[in-house]
N, C-alpha and C positions, 0 to 999 in steps of 0.2 A: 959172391963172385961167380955166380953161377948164369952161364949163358950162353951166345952161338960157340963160341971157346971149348965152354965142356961139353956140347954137344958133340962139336968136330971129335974132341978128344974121347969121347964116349965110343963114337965110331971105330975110331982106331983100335981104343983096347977093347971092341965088340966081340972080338976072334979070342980074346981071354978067355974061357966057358967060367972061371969064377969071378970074373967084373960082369957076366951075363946079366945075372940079378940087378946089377947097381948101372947096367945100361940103361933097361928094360926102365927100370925107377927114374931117371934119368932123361930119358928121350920123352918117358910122359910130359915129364914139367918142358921139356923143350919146344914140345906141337901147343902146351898149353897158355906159351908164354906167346906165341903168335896168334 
């Protein structure tokens, strides 16, 4: 289920310092997916 969705939501919980890691992981697959 992974896609512009959890990117957006990636975003958001970005300002988390402990979702950091799992944004950082995250935003990869997201530039890699376009």
């Amino acid at each position: 289920m992974h896609g512009r969705t959890a990117c957006v939501f990636n975003e958001m919980e970005s300002q988390s310092s402990v979702l950091r890691d799992v944004y950082r992981y995250e935003h990869e697959e997201c530039v890699n997916a376009e």
